[in-house]
C-alpha positions in Angstrom: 16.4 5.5 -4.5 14.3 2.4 -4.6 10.4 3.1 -4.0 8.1 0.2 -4.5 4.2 0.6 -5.4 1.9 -2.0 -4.2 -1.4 -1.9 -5.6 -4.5 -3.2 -2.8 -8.3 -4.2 -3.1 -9.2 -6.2 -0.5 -5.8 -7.7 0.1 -5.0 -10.9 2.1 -3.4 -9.5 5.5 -1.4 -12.3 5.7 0.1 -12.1 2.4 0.5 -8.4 2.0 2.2 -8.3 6.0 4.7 -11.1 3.9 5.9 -8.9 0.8 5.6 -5.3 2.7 8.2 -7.3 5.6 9.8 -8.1 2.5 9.5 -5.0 0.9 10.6 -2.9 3.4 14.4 -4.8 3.9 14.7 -4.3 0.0 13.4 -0.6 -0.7 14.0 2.6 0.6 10.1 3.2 0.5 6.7 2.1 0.2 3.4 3.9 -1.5 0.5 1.8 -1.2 -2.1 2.9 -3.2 -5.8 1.4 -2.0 -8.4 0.8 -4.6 -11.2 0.9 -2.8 -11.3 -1.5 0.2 -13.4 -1.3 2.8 -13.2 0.4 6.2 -11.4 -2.0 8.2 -9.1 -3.2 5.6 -8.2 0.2 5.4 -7.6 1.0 9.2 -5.3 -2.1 9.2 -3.2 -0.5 6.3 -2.9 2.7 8.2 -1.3 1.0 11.2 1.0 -0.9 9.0 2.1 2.6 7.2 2.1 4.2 11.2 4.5 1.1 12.4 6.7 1.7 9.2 8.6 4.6 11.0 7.7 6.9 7.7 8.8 4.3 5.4 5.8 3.9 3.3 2.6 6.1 2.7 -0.8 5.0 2.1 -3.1 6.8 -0.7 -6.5 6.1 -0.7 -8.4 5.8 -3.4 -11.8 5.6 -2.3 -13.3 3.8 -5.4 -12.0 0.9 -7.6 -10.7 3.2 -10.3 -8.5 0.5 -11.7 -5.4 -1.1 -11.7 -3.6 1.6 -14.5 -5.0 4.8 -12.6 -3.8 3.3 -9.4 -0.1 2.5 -11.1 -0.3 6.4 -12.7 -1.4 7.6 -8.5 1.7 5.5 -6.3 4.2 6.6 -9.3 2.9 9.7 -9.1 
């Protein structure tokens, strides 16, 4: 099984809609792990995860806790 991590803080919608459409043809899941974005960012990665069809989850970190402790969460 092929599960990829992608890391977000403040992402570009465009460019993250780009690799997770890319992403999602390649992998067998998704965990996106949020540093710390804020409140809209965040509801527009929920729907994403809700349109995947329960291909990808969405952790939230709440605060910037870095980019390691985020790695150590999606692999987690």
């Amino acid at each position: 099984m092929i599960v990829a991590v992608v890391i977000t803080y403040f992402p570009d919608r465009e460019t993250l809609q780009r690799q997770f459409d890319a992403l999602r043809a390649q992998c067998d899941g998704i965990v996106i792990v949020d540093n710390g974005s804020a409140e809209d960012q965040l509801e527009w990665l929920r729907r994403l995860v809700r349109e995947s069809g329960g291909k990808a989850r969405l952790s939230e970190q709440g605060d910037n806790l870095g980019i390691a402790a985020a790695q150590n969460r999606g692999v987690a």
